[in-house]
C-alpha positions in Angstrom: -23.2 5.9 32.0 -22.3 6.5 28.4 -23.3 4.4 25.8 -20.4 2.2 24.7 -20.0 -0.6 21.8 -19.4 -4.3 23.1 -20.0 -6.7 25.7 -17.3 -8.1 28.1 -17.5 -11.6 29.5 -15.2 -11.2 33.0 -14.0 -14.0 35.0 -13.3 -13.6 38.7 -11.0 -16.2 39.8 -10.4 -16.9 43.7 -7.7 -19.7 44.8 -5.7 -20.4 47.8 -2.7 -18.1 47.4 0.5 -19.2 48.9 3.9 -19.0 49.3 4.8 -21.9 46.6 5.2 -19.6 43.7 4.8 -23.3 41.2 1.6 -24.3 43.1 0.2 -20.2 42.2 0.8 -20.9 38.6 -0.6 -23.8 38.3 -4.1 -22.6 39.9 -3.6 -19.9 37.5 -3.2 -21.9 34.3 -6.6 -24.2 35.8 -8.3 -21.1 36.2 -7.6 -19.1 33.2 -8.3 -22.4 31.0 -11.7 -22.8 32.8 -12.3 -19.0 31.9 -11.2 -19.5 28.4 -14.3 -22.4 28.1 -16.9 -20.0 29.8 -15.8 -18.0 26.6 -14.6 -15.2 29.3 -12.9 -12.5 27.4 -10.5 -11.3 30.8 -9.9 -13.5 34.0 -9.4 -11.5 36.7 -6.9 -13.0 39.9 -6.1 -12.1 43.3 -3.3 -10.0 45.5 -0.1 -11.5 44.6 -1.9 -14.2 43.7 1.6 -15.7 41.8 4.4 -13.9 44.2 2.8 -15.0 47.4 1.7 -12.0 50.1 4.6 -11.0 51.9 4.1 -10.8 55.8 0.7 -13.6 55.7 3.3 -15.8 53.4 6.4 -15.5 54.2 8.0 -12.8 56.6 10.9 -11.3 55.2 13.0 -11.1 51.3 15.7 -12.7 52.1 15.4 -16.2 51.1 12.5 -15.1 48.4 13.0 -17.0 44.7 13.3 -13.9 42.7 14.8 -15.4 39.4 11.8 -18.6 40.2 9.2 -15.5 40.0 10.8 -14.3 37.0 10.5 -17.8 35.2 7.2 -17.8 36.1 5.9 -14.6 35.2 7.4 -15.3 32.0 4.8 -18.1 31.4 1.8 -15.7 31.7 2.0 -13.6 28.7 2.5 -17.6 26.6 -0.6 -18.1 28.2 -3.0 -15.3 27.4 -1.7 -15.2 23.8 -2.0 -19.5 23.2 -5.9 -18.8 24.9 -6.6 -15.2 23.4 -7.7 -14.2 26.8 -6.7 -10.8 29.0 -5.4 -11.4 32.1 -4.8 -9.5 35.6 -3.1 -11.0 38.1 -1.0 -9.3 41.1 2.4 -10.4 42.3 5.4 -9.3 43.7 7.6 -6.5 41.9 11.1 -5.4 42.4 11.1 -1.7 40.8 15.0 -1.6 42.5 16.9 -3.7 44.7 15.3 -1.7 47.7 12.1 -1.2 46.1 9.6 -3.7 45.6 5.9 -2.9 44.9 2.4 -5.1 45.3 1.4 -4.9 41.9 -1.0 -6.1 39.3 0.1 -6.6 35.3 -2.4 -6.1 32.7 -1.4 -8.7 29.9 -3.4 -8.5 26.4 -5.1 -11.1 24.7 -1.6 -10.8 22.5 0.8 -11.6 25.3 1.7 -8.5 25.3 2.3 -7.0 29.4 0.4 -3.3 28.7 0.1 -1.7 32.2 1.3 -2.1 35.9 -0.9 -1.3 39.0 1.0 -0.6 42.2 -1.0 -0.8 45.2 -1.0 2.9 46.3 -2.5 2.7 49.8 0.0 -0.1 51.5 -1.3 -0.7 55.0 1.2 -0.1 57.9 2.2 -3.5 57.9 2.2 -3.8 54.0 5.0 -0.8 54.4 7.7 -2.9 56.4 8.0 -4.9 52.8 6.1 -2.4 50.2 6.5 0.7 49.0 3.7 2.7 47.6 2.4 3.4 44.3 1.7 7.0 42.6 -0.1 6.2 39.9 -3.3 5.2 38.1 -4.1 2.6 35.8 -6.6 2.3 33.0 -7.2 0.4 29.8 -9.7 -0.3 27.4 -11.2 -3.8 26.6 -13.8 -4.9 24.2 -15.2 -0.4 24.4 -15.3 -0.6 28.1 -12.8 1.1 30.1 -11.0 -0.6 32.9 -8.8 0.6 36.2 -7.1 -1.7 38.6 -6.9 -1.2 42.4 -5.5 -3.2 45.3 -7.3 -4.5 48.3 -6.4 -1.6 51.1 -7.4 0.9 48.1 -10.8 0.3 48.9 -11.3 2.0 52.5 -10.1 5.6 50.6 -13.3 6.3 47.9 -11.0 8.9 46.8 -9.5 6.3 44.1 -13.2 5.1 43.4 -14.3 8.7 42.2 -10.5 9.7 41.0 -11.4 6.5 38.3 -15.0 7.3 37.8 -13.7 11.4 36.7 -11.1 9.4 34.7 -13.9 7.4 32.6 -13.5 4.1 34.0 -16.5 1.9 33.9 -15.0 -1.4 35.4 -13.0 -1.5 38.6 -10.8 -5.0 39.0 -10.2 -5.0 42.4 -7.8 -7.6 44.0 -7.7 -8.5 47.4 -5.8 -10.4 50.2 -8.5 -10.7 52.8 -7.1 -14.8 53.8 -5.6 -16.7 56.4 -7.3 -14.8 59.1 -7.7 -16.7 62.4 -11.8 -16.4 62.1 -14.3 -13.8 60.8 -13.4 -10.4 61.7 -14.2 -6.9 60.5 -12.8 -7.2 56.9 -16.1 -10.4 57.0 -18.4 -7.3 57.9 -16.9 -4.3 55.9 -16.1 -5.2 52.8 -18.7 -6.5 50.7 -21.5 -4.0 51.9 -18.4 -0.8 51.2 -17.6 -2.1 47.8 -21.5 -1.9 46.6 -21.7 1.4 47.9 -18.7 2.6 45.8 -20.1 0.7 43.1 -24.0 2.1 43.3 -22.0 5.6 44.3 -20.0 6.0 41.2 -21.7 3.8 39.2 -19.3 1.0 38.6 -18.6 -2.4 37.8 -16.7 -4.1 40.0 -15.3 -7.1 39.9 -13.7 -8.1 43.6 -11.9 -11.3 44.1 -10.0 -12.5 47.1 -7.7 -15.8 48.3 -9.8 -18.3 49.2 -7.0 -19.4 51.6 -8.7 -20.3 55.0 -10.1 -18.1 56.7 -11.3 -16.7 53.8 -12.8 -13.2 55.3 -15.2 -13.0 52.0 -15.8 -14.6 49.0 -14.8 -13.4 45.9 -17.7 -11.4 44.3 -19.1 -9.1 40.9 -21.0 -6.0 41.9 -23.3 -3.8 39.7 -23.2 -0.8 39.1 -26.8 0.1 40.9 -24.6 -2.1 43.8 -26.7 -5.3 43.5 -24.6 -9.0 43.8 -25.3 -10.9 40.6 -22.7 -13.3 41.8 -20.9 -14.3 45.0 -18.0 -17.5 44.6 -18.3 -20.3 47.3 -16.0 -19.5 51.1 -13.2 -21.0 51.4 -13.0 -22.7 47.5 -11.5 -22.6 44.7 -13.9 -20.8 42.1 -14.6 -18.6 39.2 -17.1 -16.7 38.6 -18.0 -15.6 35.0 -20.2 -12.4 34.5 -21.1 -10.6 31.4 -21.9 -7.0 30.8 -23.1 -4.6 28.3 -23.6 -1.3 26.8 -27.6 -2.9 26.6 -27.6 -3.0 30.3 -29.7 -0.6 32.4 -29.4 -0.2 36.2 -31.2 2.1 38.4 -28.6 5.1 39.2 -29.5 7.8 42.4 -26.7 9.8 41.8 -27.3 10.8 37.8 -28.7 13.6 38.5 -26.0 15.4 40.1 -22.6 13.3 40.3 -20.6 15.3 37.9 -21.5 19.1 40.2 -20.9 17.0 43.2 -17.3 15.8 41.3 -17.1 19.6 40.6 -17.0 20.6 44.0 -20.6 21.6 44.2 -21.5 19.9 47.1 -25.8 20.4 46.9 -28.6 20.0 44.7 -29.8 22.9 42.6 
């Protein structure tokens, strides 16, 4: 990894997610203070984590509160300028009237929104009230550089080396793994796939999750030699506060030949 000026303090933040778009806010405001005192310099939320996951939520559009989401979203840049903190957090977004994308805002430490996120592999179901996103999303924080992907993203490692050509140090990935009926695949799968992506490109990763019951995983901050520093209590609210730096060293078995392997040279020398 390149030398880079800086440290970043990240918090993690897992809460119940629901389909009270007040109740979402006010977790969020909790959470983002708490972050704030752990002298965080981003929090980092879940999947629609203030729009509410359509389909585990609520299961169609019609009766959703989109001028309520509005008035709320509107409180989240006031926040992150009166704390001086970045925030991510996902909701839901209405690029048209037939159009409405699972997305994640980057808001600066200004209160200023600077980038959108759309979730870009929407599962089957996700499709009957997504539509996809085309695009990727970086930005710098603090020297390091940062992309954004959503949940479902995960399973393609496709997006984890499209970022890693693209510069990006930190992946904030937000997921909706909640309200299962018990422990399932996504409890097997996805912690032990998202170190490999990490160790494979490496990557930080920050990977938070709804902590509403069943909470599949717990929200988590991966290396980048793929080792857990941190893992937030099942089924809780939490945050967890990590900090990294251009001091830090990690073990890294692909150094040697990533970048022929990212140029299509698919063997050693």
């Amino acid at each position: 990894m390149n030398k880079i000026k800086g440290r970043l303090r990240i918090a993690t933040a897992q809460f119940p997610v629901s389909k009270h778009l007040t109740r979402n806010l006010d977790y969020m405001v909790k959470l983002a203070r708490q972050a704030k005192q752990k002298r965080a310099d981003i929090v980092h939320f879940s999947e629609t984590c203030l729009g509410g996951y359509a389909g585990c939520e609520f299961s169609d559009w019609e009766e959703y509160d989109w001028s309520l989401l509005a008035q709320l979203e509107s409180e989240v840049p006031r926040l992150a300028k009166e704390l001086g903190i970045h925030i991510v957090y996902g909701t839901n977004h209405r690029a048209a009237k037939n159009d409405v994308r699972n997305a994640l805002w980057y808001v600066s430490s200004s209160g200023k929104r600077v980038a959108r996120y759309d979730k870009r592999f929407c599962t089957t179901g996700d499709l009957d009230f997504y539509k996809s996103g085309r695009r990727f999303t970086t930005f710098d924080i603090n020297g390091f550089k940062c992309g954004l992907m959503i949940c479902h993203d995960f399973r393609y490692p496709e997006l984890f080396r499209a970022y890693k050509k693209r510069g990006v140090q930190v992946v904030l990935a937000s997921f909706y793994n909640a309200r299962a009926k018990d422990r399932g695949i996504h409890s097997i799968i996805c912690r032990p796939s998202l170190q490999g992506d990490a160790a494979s490109n490496f990557l930080y990763i920050s990977a938070n999750n709804s902590s509403g019951y069943y909470q599949s995983w717990p929200s988590l901050f991966i290396l980048p030699d793929g080792t857990v520093p941190s893992t937030a209590p099942q089924h809780r609210t939490a945050l967890l506060v990590n900090e990294i730096s251009n001091d830090d060293e990690y073990y890294d078995a692909s150094e040697a030949f990533r970048d022929r392997a990212m140029r299509g040279v698919l063997y050693s020398k």
